[in-house]
FIDRENPA-193623 format. One record per residue (C-alpha): x, y, z; residue in three letters. Coordinates in nm, 3 decimals. Example, Ala and Ser with C-alpha at 12.3 -4.5 7.8 and 13.67 -1.06 7.14 Angstrom:
BEGIN
(pt (1.230 -0.450 0.780) ALA);
(pt (1.367 -0.106 0.714) SER);
END
This chain:
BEGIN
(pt (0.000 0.000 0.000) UNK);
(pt (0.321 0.255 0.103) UNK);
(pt (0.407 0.179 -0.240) UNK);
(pt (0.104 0.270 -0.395) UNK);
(pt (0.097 0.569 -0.257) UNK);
(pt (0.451 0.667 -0.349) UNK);
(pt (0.382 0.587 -0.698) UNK);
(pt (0.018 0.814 -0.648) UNK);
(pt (0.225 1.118 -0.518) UNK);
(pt (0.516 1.090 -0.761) UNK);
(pt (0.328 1.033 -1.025) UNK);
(pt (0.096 1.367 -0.971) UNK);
(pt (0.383 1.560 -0.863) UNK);
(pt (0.559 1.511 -1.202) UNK);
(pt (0.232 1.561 -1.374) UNK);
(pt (0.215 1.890 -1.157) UNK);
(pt (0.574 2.042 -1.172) UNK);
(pt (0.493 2.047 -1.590) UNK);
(pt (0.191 2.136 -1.631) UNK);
(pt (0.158 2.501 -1.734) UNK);
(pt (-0.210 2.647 -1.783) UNK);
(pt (-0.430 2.534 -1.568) UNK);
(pt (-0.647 2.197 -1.586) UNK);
(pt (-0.761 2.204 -1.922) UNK);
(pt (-0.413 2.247 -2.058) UNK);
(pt (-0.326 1.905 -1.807) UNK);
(pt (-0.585 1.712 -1.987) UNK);
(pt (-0.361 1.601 -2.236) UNK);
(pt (-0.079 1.495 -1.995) UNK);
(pt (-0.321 1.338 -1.763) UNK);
(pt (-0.465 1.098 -2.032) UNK);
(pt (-0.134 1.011 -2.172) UNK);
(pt (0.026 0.898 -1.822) UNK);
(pt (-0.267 0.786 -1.620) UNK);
(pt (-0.494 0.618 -1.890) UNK);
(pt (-0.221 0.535 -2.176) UNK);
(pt (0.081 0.434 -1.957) UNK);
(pt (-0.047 0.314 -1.617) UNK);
(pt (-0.356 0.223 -1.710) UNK);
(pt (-0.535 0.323 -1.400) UNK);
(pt (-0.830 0.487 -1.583) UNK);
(pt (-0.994 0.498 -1.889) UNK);
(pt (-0.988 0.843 -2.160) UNK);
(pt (-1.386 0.793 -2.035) UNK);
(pt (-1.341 0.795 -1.714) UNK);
(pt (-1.126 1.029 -1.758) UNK);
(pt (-1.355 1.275 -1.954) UNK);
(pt (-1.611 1.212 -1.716) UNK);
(pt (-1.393 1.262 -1.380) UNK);
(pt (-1.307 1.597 -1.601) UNK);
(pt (-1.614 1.728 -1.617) UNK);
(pt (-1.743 1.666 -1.268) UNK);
(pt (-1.410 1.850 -1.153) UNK);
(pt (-1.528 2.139 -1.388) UNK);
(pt (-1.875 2.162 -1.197) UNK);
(pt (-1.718 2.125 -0.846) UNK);
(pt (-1.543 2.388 -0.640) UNK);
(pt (-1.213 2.377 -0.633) UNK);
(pt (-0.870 2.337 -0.881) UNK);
(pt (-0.950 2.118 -1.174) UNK);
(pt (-0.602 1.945 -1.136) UNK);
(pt (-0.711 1.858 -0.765) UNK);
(pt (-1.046 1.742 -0.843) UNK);
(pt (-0.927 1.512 -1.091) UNK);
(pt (-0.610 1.407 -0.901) UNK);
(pt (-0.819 1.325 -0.617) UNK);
(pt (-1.049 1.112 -0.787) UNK);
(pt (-0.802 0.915 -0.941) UNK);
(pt (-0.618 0.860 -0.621) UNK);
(pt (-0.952 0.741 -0.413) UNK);
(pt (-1.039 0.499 -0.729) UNK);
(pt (-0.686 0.340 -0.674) UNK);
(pt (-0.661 0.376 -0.257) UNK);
(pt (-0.959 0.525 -0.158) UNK);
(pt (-0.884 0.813 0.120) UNK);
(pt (-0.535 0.747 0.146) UNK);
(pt (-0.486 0.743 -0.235) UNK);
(pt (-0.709 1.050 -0.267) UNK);
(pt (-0.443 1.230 0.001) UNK);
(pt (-0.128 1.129 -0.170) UNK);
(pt (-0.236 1.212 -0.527) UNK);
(pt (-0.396 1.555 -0.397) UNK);
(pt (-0.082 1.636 -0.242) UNK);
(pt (0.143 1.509 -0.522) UNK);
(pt (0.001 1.762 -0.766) UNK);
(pt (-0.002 2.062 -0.558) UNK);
(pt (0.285 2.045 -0.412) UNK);
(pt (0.521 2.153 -0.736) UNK);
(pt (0.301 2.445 -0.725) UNK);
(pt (0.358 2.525 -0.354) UNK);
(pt (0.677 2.494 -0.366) UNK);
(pt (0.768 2.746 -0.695) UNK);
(pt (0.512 2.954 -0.614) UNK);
(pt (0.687 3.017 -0.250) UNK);
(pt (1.041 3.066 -0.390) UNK);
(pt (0.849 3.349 -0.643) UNK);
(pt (0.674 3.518 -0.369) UNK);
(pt (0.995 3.538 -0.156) UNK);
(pt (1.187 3.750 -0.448) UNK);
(pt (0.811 3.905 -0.632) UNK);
(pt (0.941 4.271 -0.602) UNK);
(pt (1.228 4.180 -0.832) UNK);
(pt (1.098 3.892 -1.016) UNK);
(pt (0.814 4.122 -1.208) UNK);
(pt (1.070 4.376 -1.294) UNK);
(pt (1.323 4.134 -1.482) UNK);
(pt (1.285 4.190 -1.876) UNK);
(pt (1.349 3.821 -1.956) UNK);
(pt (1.114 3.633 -1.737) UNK);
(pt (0.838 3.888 -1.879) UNK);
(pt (0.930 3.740 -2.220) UNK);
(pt (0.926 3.408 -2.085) UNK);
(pt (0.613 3.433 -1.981) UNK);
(pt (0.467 3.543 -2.280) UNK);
(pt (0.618 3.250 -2.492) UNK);
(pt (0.489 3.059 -2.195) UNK);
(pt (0.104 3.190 -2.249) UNK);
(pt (0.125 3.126 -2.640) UNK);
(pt (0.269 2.772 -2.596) UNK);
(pt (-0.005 2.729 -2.303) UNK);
(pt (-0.286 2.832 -2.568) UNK);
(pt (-0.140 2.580 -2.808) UNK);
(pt (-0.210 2.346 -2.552) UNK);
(pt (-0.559 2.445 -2.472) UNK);
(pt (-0.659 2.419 -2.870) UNK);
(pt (-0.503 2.064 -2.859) UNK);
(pt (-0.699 1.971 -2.508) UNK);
(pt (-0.980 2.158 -2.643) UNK);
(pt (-1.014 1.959 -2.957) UNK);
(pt (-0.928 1.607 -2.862) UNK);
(pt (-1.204 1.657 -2.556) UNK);
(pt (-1.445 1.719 -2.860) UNK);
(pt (-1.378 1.469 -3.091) UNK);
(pt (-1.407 1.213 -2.808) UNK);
(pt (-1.716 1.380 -2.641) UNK);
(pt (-1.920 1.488 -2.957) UNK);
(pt (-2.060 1.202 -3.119) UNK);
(pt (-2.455 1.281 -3.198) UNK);
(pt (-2.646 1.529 -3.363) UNK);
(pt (-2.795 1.669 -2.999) UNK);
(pt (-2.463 1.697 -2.900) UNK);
(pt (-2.337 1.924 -3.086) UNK);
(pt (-2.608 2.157 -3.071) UNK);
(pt (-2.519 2.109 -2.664) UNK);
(pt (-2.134 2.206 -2.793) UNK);
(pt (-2.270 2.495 -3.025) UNK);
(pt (-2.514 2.669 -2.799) UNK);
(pt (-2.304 2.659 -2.483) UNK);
(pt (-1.989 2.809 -2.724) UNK);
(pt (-2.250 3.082 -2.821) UNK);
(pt (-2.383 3.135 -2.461) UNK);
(pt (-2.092 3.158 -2.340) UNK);
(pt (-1.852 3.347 -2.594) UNK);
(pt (-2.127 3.587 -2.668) UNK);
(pt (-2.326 3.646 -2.414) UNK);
(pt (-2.148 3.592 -2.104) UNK);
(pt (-2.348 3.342 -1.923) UNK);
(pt (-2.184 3.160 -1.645) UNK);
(pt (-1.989 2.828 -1.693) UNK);
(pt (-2.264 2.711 -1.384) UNK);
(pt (-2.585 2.739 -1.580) UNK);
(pt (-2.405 2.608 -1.900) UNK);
(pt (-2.329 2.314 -1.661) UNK);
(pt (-2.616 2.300 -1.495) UNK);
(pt (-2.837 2.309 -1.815) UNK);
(pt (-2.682 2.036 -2.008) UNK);
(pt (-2.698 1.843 -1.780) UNK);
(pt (-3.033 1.837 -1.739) UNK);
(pt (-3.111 1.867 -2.120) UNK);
(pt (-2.864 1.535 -2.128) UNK);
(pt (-3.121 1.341 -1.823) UNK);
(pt (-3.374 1.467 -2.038) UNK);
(pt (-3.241 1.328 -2.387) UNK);
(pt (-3.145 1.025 -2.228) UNK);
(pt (-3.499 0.945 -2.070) UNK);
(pt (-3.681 1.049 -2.361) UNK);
(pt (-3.459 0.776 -2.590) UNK);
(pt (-3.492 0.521 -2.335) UNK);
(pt (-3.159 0.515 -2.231) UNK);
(pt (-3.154 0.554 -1.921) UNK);
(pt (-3.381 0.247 -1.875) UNK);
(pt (-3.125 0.049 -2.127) UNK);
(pt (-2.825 0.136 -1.901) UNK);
(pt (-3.042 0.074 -1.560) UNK);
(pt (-3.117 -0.263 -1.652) UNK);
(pt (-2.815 -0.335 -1.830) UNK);
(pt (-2.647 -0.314 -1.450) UNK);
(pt (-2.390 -0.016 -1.619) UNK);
(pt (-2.547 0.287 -1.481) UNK);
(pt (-2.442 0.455 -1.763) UNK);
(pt (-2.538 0.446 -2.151) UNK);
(pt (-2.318 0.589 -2.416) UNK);
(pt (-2.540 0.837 -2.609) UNK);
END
């Protein structure tokens, strides 16, 4: 189990200490070492632990690194992946608050950190567009993509009621189909739509 847990922390430490942008920028990163290498969830799951991370309080990165740890070690596994990702960010962002009053005034980390914010928005196009080609798949679903771009982009609305609303339109879609009696039954819980 002390192993496990190692392997948890270290694993969402490295993920954490290069990982620039946020969560949606680590969604990339996240699938390639935790579903592709180690196996120890599914680009589904994945998606799905994604999403519920997006409509909970808190850090995406935490949200998701949490729920990946408690799938593999409950509590304990939840703890040591939690702290494993935050604690790269801890520890720079306390060595750049102890030296702030000079850091900000240094030409060349200003032109770092723009290369750093174009190279970051690279990343969110990439997350951005592999999240839709594996989460758009029907007709209703990209309406769901198109009119929460539109409500959003253009008229401000807040990511909650975006949330909020598909997921009810997606309860509603999936009883009026039948599928949620298909995926009750079927023992899953869950029916791909």
């Amino acid at each position: 189990m002390i192993r496990d847990l190692l392997e948890l922390f270290i694993t969402f430490f490295k993920i954490g200490a290069i990982t620039f942008g946020g969560g949606m920028a680590m969604l990339p990163i996240l699938d390639r070492e935790l579903a592709a290498k180690k196996k120890w969830t599914t680009s589904e799951e994945l998606l799905d632990y994604y999403a519920i991370s997006q409509s909970t309080p808190g850090v995406i990165a935490v949200n998701v690194a949490t729920f990946i740890g408690f799938k593999k070690r409950r509590i304990a596994g939840g703890i040591a992946a939690t702290l494993g990702v935050v604690t790269p960010s801890v520890l720079i962002i306390s060595i750049i608050a102890t030296f702030i009053a000079n850091f900000e005034q240094i030409e060349w980390v200003r032109r770092a950190l723009r290369g750093i914010n174009v190279a970051v928005a690279a990343l969110l196009l990439y997350s951005v567009t592999g999240l839709a080609k594996k989460s758009i798949k029907k007709a209703w679903q990209l309406i769901f993509f198109a009119a929460a771009f539109i409500l959003i982009y253009f008229f401000k609305l807040h990511s909650v009621f975006i949330i909020v609303g598909a997921a009810l339109g997606g309860i509603l879609i999936s009883l009026g189909t039948g599928a949620f009696r298909k995926g009750t039954s079927a023992g899953t819980g869950s029916e791909k739509q």
